[in-house]
N, C-alpha and C positions, 0 to 999 in steps of 0.2 A: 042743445048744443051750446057748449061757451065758446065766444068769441076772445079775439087778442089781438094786439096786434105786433106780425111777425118783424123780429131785427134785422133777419136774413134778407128775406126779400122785398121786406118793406110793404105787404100788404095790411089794410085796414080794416080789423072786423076778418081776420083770418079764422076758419075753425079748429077747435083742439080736439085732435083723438085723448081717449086715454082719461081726461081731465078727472082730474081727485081734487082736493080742498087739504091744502096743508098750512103748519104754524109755519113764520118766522117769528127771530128777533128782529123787532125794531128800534127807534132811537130811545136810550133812555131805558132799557132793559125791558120794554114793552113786547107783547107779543102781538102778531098782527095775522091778520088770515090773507090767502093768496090762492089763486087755482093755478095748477100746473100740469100741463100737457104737450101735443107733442103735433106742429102741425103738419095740416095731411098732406099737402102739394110737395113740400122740401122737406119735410123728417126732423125739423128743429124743436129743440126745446124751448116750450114757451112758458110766460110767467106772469099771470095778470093780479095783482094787487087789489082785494076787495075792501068793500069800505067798512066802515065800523056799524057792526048791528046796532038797529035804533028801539 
């Protein structure tokens, strides 16, 4: 289960239903990986920013 933490309700280490692994754009035309899901308490979309593979 990936964790996040929610803007809605302000919890820390919230869990994501759903969670998939998508691109964005980042600064400088770069692209960057991020997981996005949807938490299970409030229904909000969440969006956790991963780090660059080593």
């Amino acid at each position: 289960m990936t964790t996040a933490y929610c803007v809605k309700c302000k919890e820390k280490n919230a869990e994501m239903e759903d969670a998939k692994e998508v691109d964005f754009k980042r600064k400088g035309g770069n692209i960057g990986k991020a997981m996005t899901g949807i938490h299970k308490k409030c229904g909000t979309k969440m969006f956790r920013i991963m780090g660059a593979a080593k």
